[in-house]
C-alpha positions, 0 to 999 in steps of 0.5 A: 524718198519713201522705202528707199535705202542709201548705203552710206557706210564708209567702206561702200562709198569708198569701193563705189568710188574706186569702181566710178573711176573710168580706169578701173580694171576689169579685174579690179572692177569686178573685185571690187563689185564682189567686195561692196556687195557683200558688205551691202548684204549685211544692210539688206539681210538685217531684218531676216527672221530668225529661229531658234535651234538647240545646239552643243557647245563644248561645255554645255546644250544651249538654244541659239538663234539661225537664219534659215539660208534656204528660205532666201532666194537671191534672183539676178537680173542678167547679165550685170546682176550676176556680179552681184550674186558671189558678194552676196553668197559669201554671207547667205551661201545656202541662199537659192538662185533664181534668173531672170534675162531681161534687155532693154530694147534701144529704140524704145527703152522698154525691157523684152525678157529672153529667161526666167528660172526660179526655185520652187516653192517661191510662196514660203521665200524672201526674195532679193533682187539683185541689179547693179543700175536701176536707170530707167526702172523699166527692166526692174519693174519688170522683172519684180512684177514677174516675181510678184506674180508668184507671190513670196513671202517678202522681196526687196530690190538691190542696186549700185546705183540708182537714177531719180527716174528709175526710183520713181517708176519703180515706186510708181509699179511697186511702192510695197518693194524696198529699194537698197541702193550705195548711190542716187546719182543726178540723172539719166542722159538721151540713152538711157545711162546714168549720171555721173554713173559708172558706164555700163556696168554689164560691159564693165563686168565682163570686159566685153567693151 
């Protein structure tokens, strides 16, 4: 599939596996979540520009190469894109945060958008969008149109999972964004989840099931 991404590293796959399974705690859920997202941010961070700073060392002055933290924002799709957020932070914790409440309504499957908070200054940013299922597609087209709309310097999409269909009607709205995924999984059932998927990653989070 063109500019999609399969996080195949070994640790991923393994912590993917251990949150797969229907007795994962909702501690050891979230933990692991905290761990694999972290470890995707090295894949989806790599193409980061970087600049060059001049600094002290003990013995010497030398010019040395930074990432500026504070051009990256990292926008969650509530509520399940917020498990996401503190993995992420761990590697670009001087990142910006932005918000975006989206619920998919249960008859028509279509996402209604309830927040929406972003840092100024989107123009001069990379944006990274955060969700953990990218089932329908409905809600991260949505969510991404809402982004593009104030035009950033860059934005990529990030998920757990993805299904066949939420591929497709994400590269259908947006074949520009990249897609960084640790699974596409076979498809999605009559309600809209994914299968073998995980359940619901929101109430798997949070405990609320």
């Amino acid at each position: 599939m063109h500019n999609v991404h399969v996080i195949t590293h070994p640790l991923v796959q393994h912590k993917l596996t251990l949150m797969r399974r229907k007795d994962a705690s909702t501690n050891s859920f979230r933990r692991l979540l905290g761990e694999l997202s972290t470890l995707m941010a090295y894949e989806v961070t790599r193409d980061m520009p970087l600049q060059d700073i001049e600094i002290e060392t003990p013995l010497e002055t030398m010019t040395a190469k930074v990432i500026d933290g504070k051009k990256l924002v990292l926008v969650s799709i509530l509520r399940a894109g917020n498990g996401f957020l503190d993995g992420m932070l761990n590697v670009v914790p001087g990142a910006r945060v932005g918000h975006i409440g989206l619920y998919r309504d249960p008859q028509t499957l279509q996402p209604v958008e309830y927040y929406f908070k972003m840092p100024s200054g989107m123009h001069e940013r990379d944006v990274i969008v955060v969700d953990p299922m990218l089932a329908t597609g409905n809600s991260a087209a949505a969510a991404v149109q809402r982004i593009r709309d104030m035009r950033p310097r860059s934005l990529k999409f990030v998920c757990l999972l993805a299904a066949p269909e939420g591929i497709a009607t994400m590269q259908q709205a947006h074949p520009e964004v990249p897609i960084y995924t640790a699974a596409i999984d076979r498809e999605l059932d009559a309600h809209g989840y994914i299968l073998p998927g995980l359940g619901d990653a929101g109430d798997r989070i949070f405990g609320t099931k």
